[in-house]
N, CA, C and O atoms as a GROMACS GRO file, in nm:
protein
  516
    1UNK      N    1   0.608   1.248  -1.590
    1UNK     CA    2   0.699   1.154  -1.652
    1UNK      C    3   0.792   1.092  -1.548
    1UNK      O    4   0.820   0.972  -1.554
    2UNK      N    5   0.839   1.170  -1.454
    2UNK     CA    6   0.894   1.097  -1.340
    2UNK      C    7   0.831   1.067  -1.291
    2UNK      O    8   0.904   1.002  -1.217
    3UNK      N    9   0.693   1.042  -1.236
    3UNK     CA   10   0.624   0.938  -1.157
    3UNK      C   11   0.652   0.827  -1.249
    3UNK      O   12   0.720   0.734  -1.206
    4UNK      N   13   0.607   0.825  -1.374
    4UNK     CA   14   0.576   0.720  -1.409
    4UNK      C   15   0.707   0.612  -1.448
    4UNK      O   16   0.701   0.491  -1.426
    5UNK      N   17   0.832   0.686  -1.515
    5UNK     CA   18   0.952   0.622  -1.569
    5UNK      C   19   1.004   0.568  -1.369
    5UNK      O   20   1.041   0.451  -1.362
    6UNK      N   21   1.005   0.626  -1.266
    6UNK     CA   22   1.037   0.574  -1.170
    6UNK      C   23   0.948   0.485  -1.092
    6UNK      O   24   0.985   0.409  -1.002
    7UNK      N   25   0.847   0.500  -1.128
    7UNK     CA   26   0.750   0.358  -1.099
    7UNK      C   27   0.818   0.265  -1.188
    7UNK      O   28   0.919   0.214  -1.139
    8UNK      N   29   0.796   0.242  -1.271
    8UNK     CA   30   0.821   0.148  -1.389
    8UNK      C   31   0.976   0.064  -1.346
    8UNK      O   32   0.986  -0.058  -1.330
    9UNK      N   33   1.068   0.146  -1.335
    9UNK     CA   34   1.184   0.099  -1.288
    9UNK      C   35   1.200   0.021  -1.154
    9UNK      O   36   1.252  -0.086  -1.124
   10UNK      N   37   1.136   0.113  -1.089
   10UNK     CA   38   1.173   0.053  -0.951
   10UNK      C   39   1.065  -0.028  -0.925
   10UNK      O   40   1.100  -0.102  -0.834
   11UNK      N   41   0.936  -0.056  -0.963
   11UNK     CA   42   0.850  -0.170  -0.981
   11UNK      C   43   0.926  -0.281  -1.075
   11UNK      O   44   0.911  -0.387  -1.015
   12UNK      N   45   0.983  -0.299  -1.168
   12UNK     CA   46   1.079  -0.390  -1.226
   12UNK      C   47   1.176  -0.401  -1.099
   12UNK      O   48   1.144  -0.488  -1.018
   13UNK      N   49   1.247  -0.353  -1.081
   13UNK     CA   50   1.337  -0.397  -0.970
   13UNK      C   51   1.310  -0.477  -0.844
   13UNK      O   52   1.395  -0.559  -0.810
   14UNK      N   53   1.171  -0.460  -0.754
   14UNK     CA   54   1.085  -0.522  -0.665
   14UNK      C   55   1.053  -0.643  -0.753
   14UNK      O   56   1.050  -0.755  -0.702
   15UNK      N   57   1.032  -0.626  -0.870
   15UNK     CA   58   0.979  -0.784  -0.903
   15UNK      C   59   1.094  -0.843  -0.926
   15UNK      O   60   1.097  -0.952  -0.869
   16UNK      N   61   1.206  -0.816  -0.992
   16UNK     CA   62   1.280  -0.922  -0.951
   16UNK      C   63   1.336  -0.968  -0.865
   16UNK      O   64   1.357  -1.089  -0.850
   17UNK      N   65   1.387  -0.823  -0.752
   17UNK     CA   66   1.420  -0.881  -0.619
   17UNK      C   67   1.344  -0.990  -0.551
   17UNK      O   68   1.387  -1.092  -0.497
   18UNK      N   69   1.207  -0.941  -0.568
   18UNK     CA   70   1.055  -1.030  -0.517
   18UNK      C   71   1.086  -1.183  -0.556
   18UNK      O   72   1.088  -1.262  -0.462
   19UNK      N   73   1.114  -1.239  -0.695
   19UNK     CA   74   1.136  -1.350  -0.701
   19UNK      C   75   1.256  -1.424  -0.712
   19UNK      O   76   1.268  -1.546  -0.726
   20UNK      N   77   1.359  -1.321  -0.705
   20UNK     CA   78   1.450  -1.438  -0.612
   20UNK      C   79   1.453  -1.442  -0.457
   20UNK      O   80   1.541  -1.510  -0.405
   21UNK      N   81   1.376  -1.384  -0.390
   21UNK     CA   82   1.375  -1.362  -0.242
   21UNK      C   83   1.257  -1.478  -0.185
   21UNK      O   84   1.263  -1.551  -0.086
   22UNK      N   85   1.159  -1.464  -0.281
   22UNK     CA   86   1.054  -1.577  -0.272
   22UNK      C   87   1.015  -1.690  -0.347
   22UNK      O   88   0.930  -1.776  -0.325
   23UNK      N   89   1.114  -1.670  -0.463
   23UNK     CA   90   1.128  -1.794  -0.541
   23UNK      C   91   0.976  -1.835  -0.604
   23UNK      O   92   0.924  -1.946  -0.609
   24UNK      N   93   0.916  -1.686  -0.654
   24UNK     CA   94   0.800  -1.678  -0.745
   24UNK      C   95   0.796  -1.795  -0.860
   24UNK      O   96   0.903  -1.833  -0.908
   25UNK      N   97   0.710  -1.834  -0.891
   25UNK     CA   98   0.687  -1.924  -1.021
   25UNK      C   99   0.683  -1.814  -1.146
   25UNK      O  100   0.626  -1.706  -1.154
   26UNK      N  101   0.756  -1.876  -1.231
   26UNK     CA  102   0.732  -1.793  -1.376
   26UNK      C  103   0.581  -1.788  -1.458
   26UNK      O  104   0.543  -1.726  -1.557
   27UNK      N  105   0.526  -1.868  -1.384
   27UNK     CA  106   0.377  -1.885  -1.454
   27UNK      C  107   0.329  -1.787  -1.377
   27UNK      O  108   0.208  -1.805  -1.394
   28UNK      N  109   0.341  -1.670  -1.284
   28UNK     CA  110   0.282  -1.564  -1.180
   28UNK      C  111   0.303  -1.488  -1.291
   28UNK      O  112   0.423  -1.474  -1.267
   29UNK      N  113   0.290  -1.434  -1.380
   29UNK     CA  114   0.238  -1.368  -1.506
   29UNK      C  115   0.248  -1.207  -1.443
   29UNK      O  116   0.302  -1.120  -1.511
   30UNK      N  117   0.200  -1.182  -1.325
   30UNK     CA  118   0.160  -1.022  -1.294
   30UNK      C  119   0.300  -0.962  -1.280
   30UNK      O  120   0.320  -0.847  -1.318
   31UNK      N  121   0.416  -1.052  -1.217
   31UNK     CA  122   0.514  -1.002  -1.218
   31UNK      C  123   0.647  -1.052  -1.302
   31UNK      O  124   0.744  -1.114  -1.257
   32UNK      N  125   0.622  -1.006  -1.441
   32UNK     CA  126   0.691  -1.067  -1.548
   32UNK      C  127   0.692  -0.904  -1.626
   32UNK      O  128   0.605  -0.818  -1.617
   33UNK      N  129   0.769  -0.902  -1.672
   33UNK     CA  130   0.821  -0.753  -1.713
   33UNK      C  131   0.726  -0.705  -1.815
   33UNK      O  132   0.780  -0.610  -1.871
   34UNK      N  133   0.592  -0.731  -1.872
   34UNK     CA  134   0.570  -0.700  -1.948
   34UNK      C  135   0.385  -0.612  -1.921
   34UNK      O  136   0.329  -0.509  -1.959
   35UNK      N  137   0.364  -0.692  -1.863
   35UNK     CA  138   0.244  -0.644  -1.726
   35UNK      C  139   0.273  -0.582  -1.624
   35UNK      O  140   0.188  -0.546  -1.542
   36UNK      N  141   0.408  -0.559  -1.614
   36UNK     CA  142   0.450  -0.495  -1.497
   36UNK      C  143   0.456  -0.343  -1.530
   36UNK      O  144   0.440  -0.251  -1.449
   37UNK      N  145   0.485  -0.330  -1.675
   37UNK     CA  146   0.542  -0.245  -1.752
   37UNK      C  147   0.410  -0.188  -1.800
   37UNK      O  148   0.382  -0.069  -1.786
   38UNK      N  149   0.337  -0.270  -1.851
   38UNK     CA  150   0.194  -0.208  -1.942
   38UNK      C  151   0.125  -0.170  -1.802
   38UNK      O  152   0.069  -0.062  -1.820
   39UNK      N  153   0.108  -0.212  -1.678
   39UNK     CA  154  -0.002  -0.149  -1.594
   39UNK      C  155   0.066  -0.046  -1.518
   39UNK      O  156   0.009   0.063  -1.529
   40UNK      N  157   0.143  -0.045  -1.462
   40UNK     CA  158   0.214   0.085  -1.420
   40UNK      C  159   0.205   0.205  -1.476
   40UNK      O  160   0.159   0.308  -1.428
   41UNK      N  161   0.269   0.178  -1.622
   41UNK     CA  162   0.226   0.303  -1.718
   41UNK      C  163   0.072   0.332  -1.753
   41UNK      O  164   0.045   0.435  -1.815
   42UNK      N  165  -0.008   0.262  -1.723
   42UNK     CA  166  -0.116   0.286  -1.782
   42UNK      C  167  -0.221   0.336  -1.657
   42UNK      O  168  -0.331   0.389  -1.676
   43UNK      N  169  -0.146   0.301  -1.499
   43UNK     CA  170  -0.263   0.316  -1.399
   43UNK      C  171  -0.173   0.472  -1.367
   43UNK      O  172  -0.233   0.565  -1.314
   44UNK      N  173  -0.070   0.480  -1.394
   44UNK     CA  174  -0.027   0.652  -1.394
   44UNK      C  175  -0.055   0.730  -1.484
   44UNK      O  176  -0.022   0.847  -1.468
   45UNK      N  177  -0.096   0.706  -1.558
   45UNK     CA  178  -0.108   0.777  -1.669
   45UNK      C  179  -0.287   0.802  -1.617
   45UNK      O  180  -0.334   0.911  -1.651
   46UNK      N  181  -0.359   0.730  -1.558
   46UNK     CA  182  -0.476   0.786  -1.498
   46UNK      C  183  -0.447   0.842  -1.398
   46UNK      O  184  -0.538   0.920  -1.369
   47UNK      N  185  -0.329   0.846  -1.294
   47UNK     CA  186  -0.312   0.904  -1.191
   47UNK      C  187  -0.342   1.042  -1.225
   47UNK      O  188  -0.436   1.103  -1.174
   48UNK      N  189  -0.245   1.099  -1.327
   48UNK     CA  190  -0.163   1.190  -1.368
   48UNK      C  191  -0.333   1.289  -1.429
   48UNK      O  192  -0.363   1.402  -1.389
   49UNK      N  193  -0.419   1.203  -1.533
   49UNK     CA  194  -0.512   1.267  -1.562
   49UNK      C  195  -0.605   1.333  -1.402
   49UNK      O  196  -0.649   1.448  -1.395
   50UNK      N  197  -0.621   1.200  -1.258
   50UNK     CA  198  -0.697   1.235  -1.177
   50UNK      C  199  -0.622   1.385  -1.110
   50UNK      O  200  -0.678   1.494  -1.096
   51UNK      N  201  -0.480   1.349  -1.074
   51UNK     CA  202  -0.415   1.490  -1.048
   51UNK      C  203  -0.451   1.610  -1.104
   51UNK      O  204  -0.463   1.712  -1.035
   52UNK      N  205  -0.472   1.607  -1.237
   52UNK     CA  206  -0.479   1.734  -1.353
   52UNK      C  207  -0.616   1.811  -1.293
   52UNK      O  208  -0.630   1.930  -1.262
   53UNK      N  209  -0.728   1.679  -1.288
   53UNK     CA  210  -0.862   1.732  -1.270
   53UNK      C  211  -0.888   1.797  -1.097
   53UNK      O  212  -0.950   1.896  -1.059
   54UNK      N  213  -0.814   1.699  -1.025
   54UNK     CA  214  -0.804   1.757  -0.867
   54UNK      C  215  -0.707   1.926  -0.869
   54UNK      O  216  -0.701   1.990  -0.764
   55UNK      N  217  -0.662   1.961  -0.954
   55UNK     CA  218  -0.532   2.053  -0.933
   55UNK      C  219  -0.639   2.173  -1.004
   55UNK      O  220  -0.609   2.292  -0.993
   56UNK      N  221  -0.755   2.134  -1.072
   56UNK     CA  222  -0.840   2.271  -1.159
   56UNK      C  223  -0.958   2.310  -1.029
   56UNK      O  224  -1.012   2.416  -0.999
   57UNK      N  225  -0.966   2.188  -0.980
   57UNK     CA  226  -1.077   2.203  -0.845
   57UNK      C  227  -1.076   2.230  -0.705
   57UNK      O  228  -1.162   2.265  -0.625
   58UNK      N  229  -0.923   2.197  -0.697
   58UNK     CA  230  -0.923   2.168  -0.511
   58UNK      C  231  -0.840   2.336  -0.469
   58UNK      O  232  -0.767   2.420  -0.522
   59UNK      N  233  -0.903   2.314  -0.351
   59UNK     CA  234  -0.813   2.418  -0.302
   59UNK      C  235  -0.692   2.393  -0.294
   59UNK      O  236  -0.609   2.431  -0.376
   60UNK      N  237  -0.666   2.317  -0.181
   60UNK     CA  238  -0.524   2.255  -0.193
   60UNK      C  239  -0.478   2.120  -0.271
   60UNK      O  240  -0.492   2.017  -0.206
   61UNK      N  241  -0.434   2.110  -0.380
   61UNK     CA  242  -0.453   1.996  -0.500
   61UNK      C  243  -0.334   1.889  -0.430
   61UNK      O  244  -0.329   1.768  -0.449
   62UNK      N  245  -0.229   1.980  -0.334
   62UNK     CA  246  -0.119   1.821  -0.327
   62UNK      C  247  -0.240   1.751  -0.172
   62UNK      O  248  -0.280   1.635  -0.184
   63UNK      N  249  -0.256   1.784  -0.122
   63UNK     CA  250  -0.344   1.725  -0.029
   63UNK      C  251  -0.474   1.647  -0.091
   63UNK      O  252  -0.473   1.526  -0.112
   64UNK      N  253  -0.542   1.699  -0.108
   64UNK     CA  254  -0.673   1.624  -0.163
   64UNK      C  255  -0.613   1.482  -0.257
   64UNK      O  256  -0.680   1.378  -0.262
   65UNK      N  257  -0.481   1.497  -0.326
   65UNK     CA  258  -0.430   1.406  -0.425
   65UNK      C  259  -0.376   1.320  -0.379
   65UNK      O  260  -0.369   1.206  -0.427
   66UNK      N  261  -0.298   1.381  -0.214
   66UNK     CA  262  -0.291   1.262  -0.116
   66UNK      C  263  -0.383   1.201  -0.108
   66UNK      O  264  -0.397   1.121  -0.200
   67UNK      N  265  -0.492   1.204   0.000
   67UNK     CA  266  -0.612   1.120   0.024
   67UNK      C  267  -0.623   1.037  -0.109
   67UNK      O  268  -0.591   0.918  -0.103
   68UNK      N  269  -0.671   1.099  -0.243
   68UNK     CA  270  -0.694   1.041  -0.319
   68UNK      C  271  -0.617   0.952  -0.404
   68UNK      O  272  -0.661   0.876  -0.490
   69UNK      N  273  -0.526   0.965  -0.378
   69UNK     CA  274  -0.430   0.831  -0.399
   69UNK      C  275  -0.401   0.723  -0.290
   69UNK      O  276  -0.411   0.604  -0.323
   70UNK      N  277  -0.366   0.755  -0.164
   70UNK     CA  278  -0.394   0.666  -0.064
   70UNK      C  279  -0.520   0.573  -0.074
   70UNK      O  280  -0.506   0.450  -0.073
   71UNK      N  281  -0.650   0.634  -0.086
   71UNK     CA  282  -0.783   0.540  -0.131
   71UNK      C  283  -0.753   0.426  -0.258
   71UNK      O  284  -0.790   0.308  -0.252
   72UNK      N  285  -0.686   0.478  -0.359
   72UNK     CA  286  -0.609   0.412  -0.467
   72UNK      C  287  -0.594   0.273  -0.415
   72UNK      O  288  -0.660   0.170  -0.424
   73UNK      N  289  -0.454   0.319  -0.341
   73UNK     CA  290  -0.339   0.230  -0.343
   73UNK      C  291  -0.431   0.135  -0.226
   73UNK      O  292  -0.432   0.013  -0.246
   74UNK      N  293  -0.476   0.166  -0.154
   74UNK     CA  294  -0.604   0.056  -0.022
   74UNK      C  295  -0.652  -0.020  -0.114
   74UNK      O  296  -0.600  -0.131  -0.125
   75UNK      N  297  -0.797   0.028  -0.235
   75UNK     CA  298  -0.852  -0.027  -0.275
   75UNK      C  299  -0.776  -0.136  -0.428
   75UNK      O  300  -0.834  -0.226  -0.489
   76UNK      N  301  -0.632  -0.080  -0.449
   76UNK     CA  302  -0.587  -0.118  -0.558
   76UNK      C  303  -0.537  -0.320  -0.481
   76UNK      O  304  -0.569  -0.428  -0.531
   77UNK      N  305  -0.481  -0.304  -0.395
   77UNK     CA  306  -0.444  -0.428  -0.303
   77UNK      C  307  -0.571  -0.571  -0.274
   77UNK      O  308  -0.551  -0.692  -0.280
   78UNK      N  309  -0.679  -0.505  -0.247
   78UNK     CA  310  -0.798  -0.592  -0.269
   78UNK      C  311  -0.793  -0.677  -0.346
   78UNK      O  312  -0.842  -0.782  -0.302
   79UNK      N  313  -0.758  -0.682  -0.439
   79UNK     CA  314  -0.784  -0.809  -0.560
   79UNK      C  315  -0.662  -0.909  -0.516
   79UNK      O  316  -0.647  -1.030  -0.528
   80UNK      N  317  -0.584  -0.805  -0.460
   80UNK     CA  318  -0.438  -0.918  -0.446
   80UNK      C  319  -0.452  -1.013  -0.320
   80UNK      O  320  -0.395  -1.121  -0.310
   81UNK      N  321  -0.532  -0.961  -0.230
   81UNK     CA  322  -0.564  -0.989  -0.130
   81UNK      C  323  -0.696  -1.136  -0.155
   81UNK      O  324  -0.686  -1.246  -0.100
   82UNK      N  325  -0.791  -1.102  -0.235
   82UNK     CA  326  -0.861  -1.201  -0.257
   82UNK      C  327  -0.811  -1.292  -0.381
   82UNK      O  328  -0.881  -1.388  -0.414
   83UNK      N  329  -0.684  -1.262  -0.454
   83UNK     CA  330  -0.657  -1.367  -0.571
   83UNK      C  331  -0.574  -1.466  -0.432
   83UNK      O  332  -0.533  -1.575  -0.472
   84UNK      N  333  -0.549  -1.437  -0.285
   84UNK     CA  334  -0.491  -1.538  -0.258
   84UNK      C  335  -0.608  -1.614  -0.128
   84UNK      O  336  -0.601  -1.710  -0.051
   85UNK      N  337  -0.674  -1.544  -0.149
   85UNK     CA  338  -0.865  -1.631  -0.098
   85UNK      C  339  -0.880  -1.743  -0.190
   85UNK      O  340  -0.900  -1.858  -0.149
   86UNK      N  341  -0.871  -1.712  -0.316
   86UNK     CA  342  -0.976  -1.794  -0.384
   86UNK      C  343  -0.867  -1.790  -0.536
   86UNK      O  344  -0.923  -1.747  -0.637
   87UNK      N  345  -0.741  -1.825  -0.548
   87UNK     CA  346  -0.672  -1.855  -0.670
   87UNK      C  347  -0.747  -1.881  -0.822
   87UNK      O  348  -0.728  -1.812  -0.923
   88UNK      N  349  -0.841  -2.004  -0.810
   88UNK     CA  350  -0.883  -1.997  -0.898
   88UNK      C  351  -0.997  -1.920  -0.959
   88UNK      O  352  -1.049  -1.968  -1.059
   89UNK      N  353  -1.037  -1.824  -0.918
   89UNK     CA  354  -1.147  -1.720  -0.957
   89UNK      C  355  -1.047  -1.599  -1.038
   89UNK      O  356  -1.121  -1.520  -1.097
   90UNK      N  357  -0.938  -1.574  -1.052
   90UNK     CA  358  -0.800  -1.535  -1.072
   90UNK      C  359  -0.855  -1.537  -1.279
   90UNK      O  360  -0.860  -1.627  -1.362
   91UNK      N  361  -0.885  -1.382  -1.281
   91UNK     CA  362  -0.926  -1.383  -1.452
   91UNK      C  363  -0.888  -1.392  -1.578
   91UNK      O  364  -0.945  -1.384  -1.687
   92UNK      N  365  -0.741  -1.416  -1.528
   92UNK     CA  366  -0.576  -1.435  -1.571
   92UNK      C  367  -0.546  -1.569  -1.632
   92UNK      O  368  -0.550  -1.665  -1.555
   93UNK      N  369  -0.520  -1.589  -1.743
   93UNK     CA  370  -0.440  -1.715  -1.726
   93UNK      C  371  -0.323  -1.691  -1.677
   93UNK      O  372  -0.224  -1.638  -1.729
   94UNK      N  373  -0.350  -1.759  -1.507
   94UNK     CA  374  -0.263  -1.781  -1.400
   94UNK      C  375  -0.288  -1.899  -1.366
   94UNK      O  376  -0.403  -1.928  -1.335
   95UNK      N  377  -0.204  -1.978  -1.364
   95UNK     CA  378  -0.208  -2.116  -1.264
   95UNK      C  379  -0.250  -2.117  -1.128
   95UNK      O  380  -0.157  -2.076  -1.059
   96UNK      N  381  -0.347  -2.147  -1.062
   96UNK     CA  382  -0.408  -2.131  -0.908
   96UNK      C  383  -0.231  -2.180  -0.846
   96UNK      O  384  -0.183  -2.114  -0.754
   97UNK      N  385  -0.173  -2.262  -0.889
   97UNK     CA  386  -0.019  -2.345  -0.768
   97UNK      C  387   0.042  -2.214  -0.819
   97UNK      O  388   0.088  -2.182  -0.709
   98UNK      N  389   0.084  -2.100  -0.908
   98UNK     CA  390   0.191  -2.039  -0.903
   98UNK      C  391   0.150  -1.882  -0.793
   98UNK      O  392   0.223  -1.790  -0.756
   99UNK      N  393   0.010  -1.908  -0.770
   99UNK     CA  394   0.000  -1.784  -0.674
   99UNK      C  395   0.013  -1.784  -0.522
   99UNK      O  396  -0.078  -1.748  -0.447
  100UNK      N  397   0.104  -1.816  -0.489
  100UNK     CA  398   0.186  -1.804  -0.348
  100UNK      C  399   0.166  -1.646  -0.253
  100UNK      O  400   0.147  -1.536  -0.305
  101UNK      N  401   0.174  -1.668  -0.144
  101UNK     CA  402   0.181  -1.526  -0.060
  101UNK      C  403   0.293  -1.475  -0.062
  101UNK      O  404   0.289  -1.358  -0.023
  102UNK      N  405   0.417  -1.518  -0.097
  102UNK     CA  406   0.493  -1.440  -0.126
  102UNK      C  407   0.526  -1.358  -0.286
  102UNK      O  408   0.594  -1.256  -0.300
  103UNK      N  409   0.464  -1.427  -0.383
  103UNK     CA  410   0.403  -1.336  -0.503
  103UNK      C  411   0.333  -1.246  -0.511
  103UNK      O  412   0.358  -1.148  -0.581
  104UNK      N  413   0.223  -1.262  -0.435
  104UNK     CA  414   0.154  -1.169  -0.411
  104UNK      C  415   0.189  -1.081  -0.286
  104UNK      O  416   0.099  -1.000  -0.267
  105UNK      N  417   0.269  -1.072  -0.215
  105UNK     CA  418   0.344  -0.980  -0.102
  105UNK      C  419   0.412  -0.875  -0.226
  105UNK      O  420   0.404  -0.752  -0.221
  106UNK      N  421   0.482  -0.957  -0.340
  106UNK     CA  422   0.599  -0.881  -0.404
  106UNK      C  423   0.536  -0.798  -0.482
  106UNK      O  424   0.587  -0.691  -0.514
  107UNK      N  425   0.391  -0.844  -0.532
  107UNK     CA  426   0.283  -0.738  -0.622
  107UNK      C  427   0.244  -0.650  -0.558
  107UNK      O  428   0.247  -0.537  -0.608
  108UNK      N  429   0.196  -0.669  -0.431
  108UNK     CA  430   0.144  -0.573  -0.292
  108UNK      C  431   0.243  -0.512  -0.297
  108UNK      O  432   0.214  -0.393  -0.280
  109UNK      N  433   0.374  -0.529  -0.316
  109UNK     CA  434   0.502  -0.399  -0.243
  109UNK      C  435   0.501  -0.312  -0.362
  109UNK      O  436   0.509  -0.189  -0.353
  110UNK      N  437   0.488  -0.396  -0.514
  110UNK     CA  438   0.468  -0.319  -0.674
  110UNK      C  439   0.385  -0.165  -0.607
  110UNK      O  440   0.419  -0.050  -0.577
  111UNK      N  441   0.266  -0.244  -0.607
  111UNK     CA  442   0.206  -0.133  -0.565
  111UNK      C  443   0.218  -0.055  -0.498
  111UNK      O  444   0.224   0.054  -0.557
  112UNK      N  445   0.228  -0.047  -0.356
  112UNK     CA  446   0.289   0.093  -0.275
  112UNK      C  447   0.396   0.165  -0.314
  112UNK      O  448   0.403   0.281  -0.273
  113UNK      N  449   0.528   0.101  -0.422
  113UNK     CA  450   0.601   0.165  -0.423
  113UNK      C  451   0.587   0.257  -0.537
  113UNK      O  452   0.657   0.355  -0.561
  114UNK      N  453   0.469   0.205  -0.616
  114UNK     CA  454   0.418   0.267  -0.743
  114UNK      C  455   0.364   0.411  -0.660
  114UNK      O  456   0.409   0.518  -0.700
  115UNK      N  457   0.289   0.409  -0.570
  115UNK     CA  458   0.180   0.497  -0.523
  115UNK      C  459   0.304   0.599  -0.441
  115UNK      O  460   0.306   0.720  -0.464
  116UNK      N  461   0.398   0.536  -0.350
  116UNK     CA  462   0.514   0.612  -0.291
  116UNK      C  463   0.523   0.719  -0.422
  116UNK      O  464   0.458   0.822  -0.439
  117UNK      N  465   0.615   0.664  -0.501
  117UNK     CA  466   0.681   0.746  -0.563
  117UNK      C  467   0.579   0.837  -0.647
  117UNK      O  468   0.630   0.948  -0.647
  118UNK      N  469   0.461   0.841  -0.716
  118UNK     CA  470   0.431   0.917  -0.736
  118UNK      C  471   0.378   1.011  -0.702
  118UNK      O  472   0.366   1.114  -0.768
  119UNK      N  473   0.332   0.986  -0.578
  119UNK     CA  474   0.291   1.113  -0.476
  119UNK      C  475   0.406   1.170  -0.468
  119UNK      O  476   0.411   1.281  -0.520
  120UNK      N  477   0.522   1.120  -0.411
  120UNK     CA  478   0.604   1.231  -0.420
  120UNK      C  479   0.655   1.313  -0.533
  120UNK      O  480   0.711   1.422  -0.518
  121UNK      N  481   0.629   1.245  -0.666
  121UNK     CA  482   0.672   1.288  -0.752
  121UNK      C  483   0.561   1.395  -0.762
  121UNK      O  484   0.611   1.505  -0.739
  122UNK      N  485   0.436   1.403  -0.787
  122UNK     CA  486   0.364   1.497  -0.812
  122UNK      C  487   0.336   1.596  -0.700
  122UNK      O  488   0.312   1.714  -0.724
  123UNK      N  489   0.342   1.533  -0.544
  123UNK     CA  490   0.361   1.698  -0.475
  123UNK      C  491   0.477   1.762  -0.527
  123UNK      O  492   0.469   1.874  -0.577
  124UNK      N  493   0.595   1.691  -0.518
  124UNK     CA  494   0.728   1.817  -0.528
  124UNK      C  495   0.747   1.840  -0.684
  124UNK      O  496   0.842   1.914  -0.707
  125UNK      N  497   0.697   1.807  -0.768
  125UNK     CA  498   0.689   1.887  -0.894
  125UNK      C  499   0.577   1.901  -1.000
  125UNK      O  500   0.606   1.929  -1.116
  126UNK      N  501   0.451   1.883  -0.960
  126UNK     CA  502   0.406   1.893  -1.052
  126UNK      C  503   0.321   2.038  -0.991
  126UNK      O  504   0.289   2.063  -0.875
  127UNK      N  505   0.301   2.117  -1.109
  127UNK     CA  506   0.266   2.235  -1.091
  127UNK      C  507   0.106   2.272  -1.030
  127UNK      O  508   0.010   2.247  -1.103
  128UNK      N  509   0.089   2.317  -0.931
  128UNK     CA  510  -0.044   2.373  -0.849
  128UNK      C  511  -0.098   2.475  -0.925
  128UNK      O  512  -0.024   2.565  -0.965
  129UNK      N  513  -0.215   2.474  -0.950
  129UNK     CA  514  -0.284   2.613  -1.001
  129UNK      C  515  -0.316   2.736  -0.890
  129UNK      O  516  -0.368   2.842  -0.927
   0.00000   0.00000   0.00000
């Protein structure tokens, strides 16, 4: 629950810092409080299940959950990386003009800080078998 209520927050907070710092378009949809809010909670809430299943199997569960969240958070950036290749391939109703590199920098930071905090949240408290 603290991974996820402190993702959520402090991913809201990056997005708004994000667009007054880069002067995001309101039509950038990914970082508008409501998608920000539904995917956070919903890609931790698989975190939290992958943790459960790594923590019945691994020897050492906060390590292996490292790696395996680091792979996450690499492969989670990809799309952000190619929605600013090719805007309009973008599966979103998103406007190709509101996706700027600095929108997508502020979604890219969403993310690591999503992946930060819950690693730490789940090495230092969530329980090892």
């Amino acid at each position: 629950m603290i991974a996820i209520v402190g993702s959520v927050v402090a991913n809201l907070l990056v997005g708004w810092l994000g667009k007054l710092i880069f002067s995001v378009s309101p039509a950038f949809l990914p970082l508008t409080p409501p998608p920000t809010i539904i995917f956070t909670t919903l890609y931790l809430v698989a975190a939290t299940a992958v943790y459960a299943v790594i923590n019945l199997f691994a020897a050492n569960p906060p390590r292996v959950f490292n790696l395996v969240a680091l792979v996450a958070v690499i492969l989670s950036l990809i799309p952000n990386v190619l929605m600013l290749v090719n805007p309009s391939a973008m599966p979103l109703p998103v406007p190709a003009e509101s996706i700027t590199f600095g929108a997508v920098l502020v979604l890219m930071i969403q993310h690591v800080v999503a992946y930060a905090i819950t690693v730490w949240a789940f090495v230092k408290w969530a329980p090892t078998r």
